[in-house]
Jmol script that loads the backbone (N, CA, C; Angstrom):
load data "model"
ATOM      1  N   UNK A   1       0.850  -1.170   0.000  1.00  0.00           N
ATOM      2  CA  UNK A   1       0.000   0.000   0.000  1.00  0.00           C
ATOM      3  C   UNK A   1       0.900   1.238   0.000  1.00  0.00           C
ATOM      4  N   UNK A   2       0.550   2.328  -0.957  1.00  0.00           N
ATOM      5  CA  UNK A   2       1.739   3.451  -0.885  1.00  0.00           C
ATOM      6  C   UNK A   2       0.801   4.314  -0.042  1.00  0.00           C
ATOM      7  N   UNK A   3       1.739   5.767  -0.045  1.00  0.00           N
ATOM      8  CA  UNK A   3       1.426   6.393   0.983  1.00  0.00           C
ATOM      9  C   UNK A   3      -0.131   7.083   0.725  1.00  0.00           C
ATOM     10  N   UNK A   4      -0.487   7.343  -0.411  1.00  0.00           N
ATOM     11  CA  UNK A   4      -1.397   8.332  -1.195  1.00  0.00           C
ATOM     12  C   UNK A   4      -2.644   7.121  -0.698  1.00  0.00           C
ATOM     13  N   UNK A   5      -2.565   6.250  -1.107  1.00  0.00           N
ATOM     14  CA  UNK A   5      -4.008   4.723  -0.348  1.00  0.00           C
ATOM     15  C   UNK A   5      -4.448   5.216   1.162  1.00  0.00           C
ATOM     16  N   UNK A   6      -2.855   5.061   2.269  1.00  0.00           N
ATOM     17  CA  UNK A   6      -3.378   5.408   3.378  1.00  0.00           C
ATOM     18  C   UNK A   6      -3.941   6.685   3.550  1.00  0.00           C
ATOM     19  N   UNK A   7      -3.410   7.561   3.099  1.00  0.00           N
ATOM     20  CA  UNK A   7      -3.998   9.011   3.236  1.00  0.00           C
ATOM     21  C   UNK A   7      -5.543   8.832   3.117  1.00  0.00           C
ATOM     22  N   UNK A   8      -5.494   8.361   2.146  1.00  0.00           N
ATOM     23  CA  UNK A   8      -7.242   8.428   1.215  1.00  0.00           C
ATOM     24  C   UNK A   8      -8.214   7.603   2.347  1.00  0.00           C
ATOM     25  N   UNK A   9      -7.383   6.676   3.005  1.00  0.00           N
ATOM     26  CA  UNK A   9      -8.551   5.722   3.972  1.00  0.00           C
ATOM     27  C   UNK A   9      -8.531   6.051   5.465  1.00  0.00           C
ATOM     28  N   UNK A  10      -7.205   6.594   5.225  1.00  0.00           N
ATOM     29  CA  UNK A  10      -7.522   7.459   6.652  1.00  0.00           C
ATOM     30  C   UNK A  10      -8.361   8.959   6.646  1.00  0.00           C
ATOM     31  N   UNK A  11      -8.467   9.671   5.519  1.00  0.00           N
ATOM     32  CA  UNK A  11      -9.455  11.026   5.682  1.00  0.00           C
ATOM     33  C   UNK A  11     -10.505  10.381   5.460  1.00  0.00           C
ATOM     34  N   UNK A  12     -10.627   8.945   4.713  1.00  0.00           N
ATOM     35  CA  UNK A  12     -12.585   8.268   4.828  1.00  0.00           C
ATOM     36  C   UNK A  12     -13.227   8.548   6.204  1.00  0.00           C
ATOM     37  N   UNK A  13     -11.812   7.680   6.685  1.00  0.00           N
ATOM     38  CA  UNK A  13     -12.092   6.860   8.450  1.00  0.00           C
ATOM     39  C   UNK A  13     -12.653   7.964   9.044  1.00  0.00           C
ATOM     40  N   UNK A  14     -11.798   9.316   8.853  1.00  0.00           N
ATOM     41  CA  UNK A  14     -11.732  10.506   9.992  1.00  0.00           C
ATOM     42  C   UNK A  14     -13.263  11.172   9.159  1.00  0.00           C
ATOM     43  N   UNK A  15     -13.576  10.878   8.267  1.00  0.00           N
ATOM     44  CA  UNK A  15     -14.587  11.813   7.751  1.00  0.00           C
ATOM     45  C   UNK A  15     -16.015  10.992   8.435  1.00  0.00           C
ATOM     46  N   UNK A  16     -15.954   9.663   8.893  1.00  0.00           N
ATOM     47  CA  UNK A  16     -16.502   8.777   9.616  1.00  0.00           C
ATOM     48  C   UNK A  16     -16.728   9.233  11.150  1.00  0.00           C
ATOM     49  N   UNK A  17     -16.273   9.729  12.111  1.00  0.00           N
ATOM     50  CA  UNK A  17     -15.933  10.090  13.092  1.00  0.00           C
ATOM     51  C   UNK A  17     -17.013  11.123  13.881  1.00  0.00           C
ATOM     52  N   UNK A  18     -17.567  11.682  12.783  1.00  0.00           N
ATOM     53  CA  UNK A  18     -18.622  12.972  13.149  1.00  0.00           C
ATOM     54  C   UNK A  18     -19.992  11.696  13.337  1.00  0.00           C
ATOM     55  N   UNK A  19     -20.048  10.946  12.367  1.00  0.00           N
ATOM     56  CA  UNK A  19     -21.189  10.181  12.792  1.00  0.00           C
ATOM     57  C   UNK A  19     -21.453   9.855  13.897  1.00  0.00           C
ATOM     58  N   UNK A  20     -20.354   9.110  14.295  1.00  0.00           N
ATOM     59  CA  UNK A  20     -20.230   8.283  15.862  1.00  0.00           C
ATOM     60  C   UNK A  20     -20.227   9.415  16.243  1.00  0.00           C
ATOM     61  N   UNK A  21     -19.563  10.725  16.675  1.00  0.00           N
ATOM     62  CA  UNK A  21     -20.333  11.671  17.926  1.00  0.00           C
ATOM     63  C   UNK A  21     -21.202  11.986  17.959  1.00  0.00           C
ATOM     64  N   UNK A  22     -22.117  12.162  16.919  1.00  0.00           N
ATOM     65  CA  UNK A  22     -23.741  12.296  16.520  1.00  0.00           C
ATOM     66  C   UNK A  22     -24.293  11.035  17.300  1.00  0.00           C
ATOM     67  N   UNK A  23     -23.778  10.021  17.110  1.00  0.00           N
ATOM     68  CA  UNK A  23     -24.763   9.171  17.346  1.00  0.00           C
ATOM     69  C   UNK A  23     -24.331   9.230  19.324  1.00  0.00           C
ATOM     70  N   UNK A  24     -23.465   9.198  19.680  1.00  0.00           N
ATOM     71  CA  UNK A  24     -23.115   9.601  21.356  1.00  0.00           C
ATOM     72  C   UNK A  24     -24.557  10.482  21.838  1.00  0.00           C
ATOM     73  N   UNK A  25     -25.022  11.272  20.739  1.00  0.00           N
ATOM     74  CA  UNK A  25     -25.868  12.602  21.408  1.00  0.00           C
ATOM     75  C   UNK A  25     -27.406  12.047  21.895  1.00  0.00           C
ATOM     76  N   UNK A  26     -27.652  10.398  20.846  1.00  0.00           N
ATOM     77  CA  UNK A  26     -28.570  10.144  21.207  1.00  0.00           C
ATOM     78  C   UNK A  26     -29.261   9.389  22.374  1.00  0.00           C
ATOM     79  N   UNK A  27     -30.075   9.916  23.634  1.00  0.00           N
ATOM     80  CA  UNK A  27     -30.222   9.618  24.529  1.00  0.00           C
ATOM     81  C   UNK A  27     -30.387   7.742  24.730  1.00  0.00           C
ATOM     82  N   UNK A  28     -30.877   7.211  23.868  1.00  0.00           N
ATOM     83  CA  UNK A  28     -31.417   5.736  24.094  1.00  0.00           C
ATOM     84  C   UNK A  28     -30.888   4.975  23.431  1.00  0.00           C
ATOM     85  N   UNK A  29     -29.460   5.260  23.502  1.00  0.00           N
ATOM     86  CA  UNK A  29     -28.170   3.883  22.658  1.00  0.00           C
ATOM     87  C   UNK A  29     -27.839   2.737  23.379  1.00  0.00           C
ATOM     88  N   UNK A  30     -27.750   2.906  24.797  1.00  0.00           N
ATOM     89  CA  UNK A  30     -27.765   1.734  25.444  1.00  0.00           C
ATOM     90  C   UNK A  30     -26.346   1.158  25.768  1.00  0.00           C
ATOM     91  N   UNK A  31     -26.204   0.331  25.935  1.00  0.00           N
ATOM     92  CA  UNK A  31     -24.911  -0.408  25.976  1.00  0.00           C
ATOM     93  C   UNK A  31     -24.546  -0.139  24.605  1.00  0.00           C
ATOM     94  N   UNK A  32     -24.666   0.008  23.634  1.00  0.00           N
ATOM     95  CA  UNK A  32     -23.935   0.225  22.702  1.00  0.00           C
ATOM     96  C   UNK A  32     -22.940   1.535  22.923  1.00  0.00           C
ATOM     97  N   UNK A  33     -23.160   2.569  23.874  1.00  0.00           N
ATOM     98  CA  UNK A  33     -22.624   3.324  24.419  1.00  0.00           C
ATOM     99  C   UNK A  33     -21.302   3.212  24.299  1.00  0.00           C
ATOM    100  N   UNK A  34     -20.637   2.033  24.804  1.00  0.00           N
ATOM    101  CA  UNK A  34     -19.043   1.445  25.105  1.00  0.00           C
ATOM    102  C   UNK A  34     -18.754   1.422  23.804  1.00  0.00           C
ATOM    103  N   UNK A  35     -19.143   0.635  22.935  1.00  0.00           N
ATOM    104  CA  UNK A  35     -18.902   0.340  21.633  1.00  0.00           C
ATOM    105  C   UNK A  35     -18.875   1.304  20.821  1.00  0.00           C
ATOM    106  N   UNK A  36     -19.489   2.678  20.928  1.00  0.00           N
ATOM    107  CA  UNK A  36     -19.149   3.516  20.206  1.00  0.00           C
ATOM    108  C   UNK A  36     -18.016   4.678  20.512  1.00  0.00           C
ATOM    109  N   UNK A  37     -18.034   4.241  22.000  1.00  0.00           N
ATOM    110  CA  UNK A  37     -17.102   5.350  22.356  1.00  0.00           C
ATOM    111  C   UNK A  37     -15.453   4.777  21.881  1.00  0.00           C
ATOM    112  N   UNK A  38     -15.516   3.396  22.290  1.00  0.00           N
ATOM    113  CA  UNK A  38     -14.582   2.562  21.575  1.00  0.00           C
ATOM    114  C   UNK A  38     -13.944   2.460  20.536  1.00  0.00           C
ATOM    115  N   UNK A  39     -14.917   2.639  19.417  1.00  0.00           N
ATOM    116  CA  UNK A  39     -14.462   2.909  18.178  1.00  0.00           C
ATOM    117  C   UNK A  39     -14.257   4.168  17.967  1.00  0.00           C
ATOM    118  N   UNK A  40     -14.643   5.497  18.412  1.00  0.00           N
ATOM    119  CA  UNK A  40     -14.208   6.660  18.970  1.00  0.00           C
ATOM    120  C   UNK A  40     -12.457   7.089  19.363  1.00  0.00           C
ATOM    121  N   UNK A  41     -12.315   6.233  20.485  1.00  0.00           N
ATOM    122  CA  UNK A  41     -10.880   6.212  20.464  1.00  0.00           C
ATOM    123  C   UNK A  41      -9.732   5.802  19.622  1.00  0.00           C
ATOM    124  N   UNK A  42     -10.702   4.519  19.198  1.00  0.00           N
ATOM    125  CA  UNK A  42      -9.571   3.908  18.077  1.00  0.00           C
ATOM    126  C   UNK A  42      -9.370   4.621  16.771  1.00  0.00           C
ATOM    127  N   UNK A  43      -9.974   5.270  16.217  1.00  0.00           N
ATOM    128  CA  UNK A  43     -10.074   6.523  15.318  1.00  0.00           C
ATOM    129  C   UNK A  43      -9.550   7.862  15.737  1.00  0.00           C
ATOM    130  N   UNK A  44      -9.313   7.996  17.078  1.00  0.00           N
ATOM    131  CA  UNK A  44      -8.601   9.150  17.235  1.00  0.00           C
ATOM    132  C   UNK A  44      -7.027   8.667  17.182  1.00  0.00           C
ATOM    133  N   UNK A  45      -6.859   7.411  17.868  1.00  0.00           N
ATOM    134  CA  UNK A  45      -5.695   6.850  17.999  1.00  0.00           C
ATOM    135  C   UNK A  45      -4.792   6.078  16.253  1.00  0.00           C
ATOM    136  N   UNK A  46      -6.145   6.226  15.491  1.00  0.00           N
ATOM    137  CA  UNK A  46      -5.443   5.647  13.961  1.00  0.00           C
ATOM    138  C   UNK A  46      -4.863   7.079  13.497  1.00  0.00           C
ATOM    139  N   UNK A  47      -5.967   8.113  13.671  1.00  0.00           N
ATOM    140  CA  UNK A  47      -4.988   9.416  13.120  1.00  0.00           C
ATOM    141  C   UNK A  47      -4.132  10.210  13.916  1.00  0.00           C
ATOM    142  N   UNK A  48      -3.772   9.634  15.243  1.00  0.00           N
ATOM    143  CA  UNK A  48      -2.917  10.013  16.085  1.00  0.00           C
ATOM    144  C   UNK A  48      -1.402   9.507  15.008  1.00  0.00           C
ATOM    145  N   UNK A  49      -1.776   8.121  15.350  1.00  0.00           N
ATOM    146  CA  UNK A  49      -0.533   7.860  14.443  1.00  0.00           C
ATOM    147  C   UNK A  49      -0.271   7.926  13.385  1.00  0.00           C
ATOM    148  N   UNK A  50      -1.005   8.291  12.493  1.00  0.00           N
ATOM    149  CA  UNK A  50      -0.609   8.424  11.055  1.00  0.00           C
ATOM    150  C   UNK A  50      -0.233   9.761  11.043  1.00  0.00           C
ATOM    151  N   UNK A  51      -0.221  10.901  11.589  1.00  0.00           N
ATOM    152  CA  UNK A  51      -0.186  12.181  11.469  1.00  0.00           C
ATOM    153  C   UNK A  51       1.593  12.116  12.256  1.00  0.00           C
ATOM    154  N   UNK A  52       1.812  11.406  13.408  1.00  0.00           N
ATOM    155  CA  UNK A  52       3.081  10.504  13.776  1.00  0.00           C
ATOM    156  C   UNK A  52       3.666  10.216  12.847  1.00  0.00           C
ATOM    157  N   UNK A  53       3.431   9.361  11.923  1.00  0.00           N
ATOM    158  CA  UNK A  53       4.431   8.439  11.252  1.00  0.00           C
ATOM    159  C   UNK A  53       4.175   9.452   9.577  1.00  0.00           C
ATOM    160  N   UNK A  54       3.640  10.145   9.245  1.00  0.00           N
ATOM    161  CA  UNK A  54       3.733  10.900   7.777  1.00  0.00           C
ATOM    162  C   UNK A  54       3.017  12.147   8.541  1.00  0.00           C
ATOM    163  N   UNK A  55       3.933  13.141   9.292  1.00  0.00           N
ATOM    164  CA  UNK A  55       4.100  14.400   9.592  1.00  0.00           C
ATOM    165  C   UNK A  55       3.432  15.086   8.692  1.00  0.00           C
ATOM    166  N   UNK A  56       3.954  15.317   7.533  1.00  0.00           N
ATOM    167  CA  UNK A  56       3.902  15.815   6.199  1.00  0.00           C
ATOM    168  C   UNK A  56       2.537  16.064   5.448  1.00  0.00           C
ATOM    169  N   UNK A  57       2.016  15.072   6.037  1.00  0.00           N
ATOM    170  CA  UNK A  57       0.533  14.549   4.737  1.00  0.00           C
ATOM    171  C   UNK A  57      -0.042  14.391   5.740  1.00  0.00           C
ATOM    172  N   UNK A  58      -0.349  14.984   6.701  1.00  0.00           N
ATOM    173  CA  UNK A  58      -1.663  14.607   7.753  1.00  0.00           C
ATOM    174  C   UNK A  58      -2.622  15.894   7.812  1.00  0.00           C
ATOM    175  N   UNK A  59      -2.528  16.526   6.179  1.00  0.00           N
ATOM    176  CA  UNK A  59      -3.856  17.535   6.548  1.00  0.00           C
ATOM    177  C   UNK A  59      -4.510  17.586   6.836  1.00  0.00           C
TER     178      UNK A  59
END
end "model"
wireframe off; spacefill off
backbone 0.3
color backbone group
C-alpha cells in the first residue's frame, strides 16, 4: 500500500468520526454506548498515528 491509499482511507475513516459523535448525542443507545465510544478512540488513535508516522501529509 503506498502512501497516497493510506492518506485516502484514513481522511474516509476521519470523515466517519462525526457520525459516531452524533450518534453519542442520542439519549437511548444503550450499551452500545461502550462500543461507540470505543471505536471513537480507536479513530482518534489511527490518526494520532498516522499524522506521527507521515508528519507531512496529515492535513
Amino acid at each position: 500500500m503506498d502512501r497516497q491509499s493510506i492518506r485516502d482511507k484514513i481522511r474516509a475513516i476521519a470523515s466517519k468520526r462525526e457520525a459516531l459523535v452524533r450518534l453519542l448525542e442520542k439519549p437511548d443507545l444503550g450499551t452500545m454506548r461502550i462500543d461507540v465510544n470505543q471505536a471513537l478512540e480507536e479513530i482518534d488513535e489511527l490518526i494520532d498515528e498516522f499524522k506521527s508516522t507521515f508528519p507531512s501529509e496529515a492535513s
